[in-house]
C-alpha positions in Angstrom: -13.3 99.8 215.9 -12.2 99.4 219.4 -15.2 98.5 221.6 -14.1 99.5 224.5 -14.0 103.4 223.8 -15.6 106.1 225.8 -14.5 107.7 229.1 -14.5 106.0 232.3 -16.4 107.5 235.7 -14.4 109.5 237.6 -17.2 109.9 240.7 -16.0 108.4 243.8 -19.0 106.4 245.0 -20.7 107.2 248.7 -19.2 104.2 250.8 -16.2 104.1 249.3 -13.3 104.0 251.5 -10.4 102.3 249.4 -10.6 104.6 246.7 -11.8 101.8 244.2 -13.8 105.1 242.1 -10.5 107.2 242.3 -8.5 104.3 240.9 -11.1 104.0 237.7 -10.2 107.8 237.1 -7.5 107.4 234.9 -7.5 104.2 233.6 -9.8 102.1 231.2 -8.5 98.3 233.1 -11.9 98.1 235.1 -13.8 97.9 231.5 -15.3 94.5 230.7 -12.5 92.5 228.6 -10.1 95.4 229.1 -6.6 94.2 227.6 -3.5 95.2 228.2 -1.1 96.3 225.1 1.4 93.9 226.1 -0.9 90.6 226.5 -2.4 92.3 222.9 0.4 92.1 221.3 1.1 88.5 221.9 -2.5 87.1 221.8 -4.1 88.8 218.9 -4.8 86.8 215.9 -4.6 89.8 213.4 -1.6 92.7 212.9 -2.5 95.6 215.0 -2.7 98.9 213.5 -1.3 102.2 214.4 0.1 105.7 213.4 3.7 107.9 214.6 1.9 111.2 216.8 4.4 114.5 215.9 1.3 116.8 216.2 0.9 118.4 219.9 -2.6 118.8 219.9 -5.4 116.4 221.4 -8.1 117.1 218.5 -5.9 114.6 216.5 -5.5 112.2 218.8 -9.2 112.3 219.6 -9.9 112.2 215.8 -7.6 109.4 215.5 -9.5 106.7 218.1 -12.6 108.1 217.0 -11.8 106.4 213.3 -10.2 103.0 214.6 -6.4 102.6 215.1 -5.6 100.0 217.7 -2.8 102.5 219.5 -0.7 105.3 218.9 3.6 106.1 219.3 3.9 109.4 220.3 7.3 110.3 218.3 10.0 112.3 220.9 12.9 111.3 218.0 11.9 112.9 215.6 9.3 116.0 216.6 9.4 118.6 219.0 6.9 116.7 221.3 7.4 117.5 224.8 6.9 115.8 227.8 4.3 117.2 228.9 2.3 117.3 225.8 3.2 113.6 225.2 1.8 112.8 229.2 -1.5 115.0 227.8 -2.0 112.6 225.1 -1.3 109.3 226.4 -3.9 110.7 229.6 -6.3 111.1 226.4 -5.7 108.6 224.0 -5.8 105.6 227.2 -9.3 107.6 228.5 -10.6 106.4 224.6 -9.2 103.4 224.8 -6.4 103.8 222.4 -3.2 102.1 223.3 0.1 104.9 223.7 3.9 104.0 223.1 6.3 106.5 223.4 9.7 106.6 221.3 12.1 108.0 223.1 14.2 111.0 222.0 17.0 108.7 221.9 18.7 105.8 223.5 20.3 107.7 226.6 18.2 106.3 229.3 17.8 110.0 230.4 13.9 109.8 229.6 12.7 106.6 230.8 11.5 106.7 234.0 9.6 109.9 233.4 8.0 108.5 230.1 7.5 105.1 232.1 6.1 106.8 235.3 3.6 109.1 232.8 1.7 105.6 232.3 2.4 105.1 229.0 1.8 101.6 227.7 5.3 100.9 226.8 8.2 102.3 225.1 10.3 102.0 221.9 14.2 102.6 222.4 15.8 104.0 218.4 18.7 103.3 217.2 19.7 100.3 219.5 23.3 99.5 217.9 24.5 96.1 219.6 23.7 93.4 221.9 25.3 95.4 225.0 23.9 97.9 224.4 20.2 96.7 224.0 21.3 94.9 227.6 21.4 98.3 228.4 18.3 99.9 227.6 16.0 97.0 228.3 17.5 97.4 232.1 16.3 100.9 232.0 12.7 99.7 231.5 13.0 97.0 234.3 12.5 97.4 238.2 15.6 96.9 240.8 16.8 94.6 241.3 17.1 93.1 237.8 17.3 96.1 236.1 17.6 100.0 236.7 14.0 101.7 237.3 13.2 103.1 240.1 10.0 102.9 242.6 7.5 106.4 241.5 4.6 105.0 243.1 2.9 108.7 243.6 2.9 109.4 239.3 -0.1 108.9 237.1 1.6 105.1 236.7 0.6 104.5 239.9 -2.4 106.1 239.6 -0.9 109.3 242.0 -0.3 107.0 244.7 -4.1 105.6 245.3 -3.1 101.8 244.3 -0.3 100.1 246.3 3.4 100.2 245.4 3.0 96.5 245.0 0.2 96.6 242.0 2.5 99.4 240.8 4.9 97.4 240.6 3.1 94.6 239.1 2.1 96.5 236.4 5.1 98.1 235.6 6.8 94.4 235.4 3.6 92.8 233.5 2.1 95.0 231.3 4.5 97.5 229.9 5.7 96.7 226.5 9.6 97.1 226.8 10.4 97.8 222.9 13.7 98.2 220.8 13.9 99.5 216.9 16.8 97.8 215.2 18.0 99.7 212.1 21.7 99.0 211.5 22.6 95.6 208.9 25.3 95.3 212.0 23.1 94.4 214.7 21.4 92.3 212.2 23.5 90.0 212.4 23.3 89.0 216.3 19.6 89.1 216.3 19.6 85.7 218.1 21.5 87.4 221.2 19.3 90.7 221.5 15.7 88.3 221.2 17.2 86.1 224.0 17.6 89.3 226.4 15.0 88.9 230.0 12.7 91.6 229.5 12.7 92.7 225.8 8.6 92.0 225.0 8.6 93.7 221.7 10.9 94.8 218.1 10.6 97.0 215.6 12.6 97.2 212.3 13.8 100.4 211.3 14.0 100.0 207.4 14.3 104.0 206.7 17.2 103.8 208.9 18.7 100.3 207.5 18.5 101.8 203.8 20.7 104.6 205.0 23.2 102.4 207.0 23.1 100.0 204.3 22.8 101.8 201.1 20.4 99.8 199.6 16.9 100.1 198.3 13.6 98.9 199.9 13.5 96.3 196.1 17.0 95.4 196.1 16.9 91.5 197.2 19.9 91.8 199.9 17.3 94.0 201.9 14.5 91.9 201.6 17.1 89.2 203.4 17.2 91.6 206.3 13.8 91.5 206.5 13.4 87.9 206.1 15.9 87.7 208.7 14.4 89.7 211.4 11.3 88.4 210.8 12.3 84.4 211.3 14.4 85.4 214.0 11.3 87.5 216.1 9.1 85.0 215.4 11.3 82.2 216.6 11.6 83.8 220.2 8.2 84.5 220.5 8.4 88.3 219.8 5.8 90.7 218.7 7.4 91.9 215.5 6.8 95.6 214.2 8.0 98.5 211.3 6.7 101.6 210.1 4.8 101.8 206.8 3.3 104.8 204.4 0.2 103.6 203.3 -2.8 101.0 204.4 -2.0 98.9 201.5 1.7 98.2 202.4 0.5 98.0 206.1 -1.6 94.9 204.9 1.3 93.4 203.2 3.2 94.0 205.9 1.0 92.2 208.0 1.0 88.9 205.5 4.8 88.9 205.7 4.4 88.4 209.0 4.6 92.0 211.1 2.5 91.6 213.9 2.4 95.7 214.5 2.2 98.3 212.3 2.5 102.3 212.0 0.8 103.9 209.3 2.2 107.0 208.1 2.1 109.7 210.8 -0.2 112.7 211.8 1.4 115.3 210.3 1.5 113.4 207.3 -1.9 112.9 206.9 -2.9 116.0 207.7 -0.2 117.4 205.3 -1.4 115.1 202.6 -5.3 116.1 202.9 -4.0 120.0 202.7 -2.3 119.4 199.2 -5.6 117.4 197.7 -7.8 120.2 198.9 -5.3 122.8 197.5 -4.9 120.8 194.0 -8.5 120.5 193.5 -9.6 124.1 194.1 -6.7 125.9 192.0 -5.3 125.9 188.3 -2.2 123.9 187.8 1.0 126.5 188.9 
């Protein structure tokens, strides 16, 4: 369980003209050993565990810090999510110290900055198809000059304007987790070029999607290759390495293959899945 849950004070204090109470409205940083998801991600000793949000409601994201996971990915691919309800969540989750990513509807561009500026703790770009490209969307994540993002100093990022543009800044460059999924055998095969790219902290392996560009089962041997291949390759330049799982047993052998991040299954899933046991054990076999 995450020690450092529970809901920061949000009283300004008599005597304080800087702010310093405003800034600890939204933000769980002031907390004693407060880490960052980034510095996380490359310190921790043991795989860190979390779950695919679809669901726009905060009772499950409540439920789901309340029982444990390390952080959430709030799913824009592949759910109607919204911006706003994803900003709502992250808000929440962050208050009970549960980490957010966001994955983007797609690899665009178009939803970075707002995502970014929301305060998110990082993002994760799908279906990144080539070395250029991932060029690309790791810019999107980075400030001018080196890269494309913009200054929002006035958004919940910058705490609506009450730190300086400077710490904005800061945190924007130090702490957000800038995160690509791989999932074509293609791109496989310049994994050495992508993990050399200023910026990228983070990679995820997209095996759904590599079974359907590839053809091949999760058993047959020439896919466990890929994985063997992205997983040497991450880990050679440093990279926190992450997939997608169904269950907490394949999450833990994930973890001993070497994954250093983990989704298990997703909300809707779970919640989908506790429906149909109920159901089966209260009525005759249809």
């Amino acid at each position: 369980m995450n020690p450092h849950r529970g809901i920061a004070s949000s009283v300004r204090p008599v005597g304080d003209p800087d702010g310093e109470g405003l800034r600890r409205m939204s933000t769980v940083r002031d907390r004693a050993g407060w880490v960052g998801f980034r510095e996380k991600l490359r310190s921790s000793t043991e795989c860190l565990l979390g779950t695919w949000v679809k669901i726009p409601a905060l009772e499950t994201i409540e439920m789901l810090a309340a029982v444990g996971y390390d952080f959430i990915v709030l799913d824009e691919e592949h759910s109607p999510l919204t911006l706003e309800a994803a900003y709502r969540a992250t808000a929440l989750s962050q208050a009970l110290g549960m980490h957010v990513l966001v994955r983007t509807p797609d690899r665009s561009g178009n939803y970075v900055q707002r995502v970014l500026d929301s305060g998110v703790d990082g993002l994760l770009i799908p279906q990144v198809a080539g070395v250029e490209e991932a060029r690309r969307v790791v810019g999107d994540m980075v400030f001018a000059p080196q890269g494309r993002r913009g200054l929002g100093s006035t958004s919940r990022a910058g705490l609506w304007g009450t730190i300086p543009n400077a710490e904005y800044v800061r945190r924007g460059s130090e702490e957000i987790v800038r995160g690509i999924q791989l999932e074509d055998a293609a791109v496989l095969d310049r994994l050495d070029e992508i993990m050399e790219i200023p910026g990228l902290d983070a990679v995820f392996l997209g095996t759904g999607d590599l079974g359907l560009s590839t053809g091949l089962s999760p058993d047959d041997p020439v896919f466990q290759g890929y994985i063997d291949r992205f997983l040497a390759a991450a880990k050679a330049h440093g990279l926190p390495r992450g997939t997608a799982v169904a269950s907490g047993p394949a999450a833990r052998e994930a973890a001993e293959r070497g994954f250093t991040f983990v989704m298990i299954s997703n909300d809707a899933k779970m919640f989908a899945d506790g429906a149909k046991a109920a159901l089966a054990g209260a009525v005759r076999e249809r």
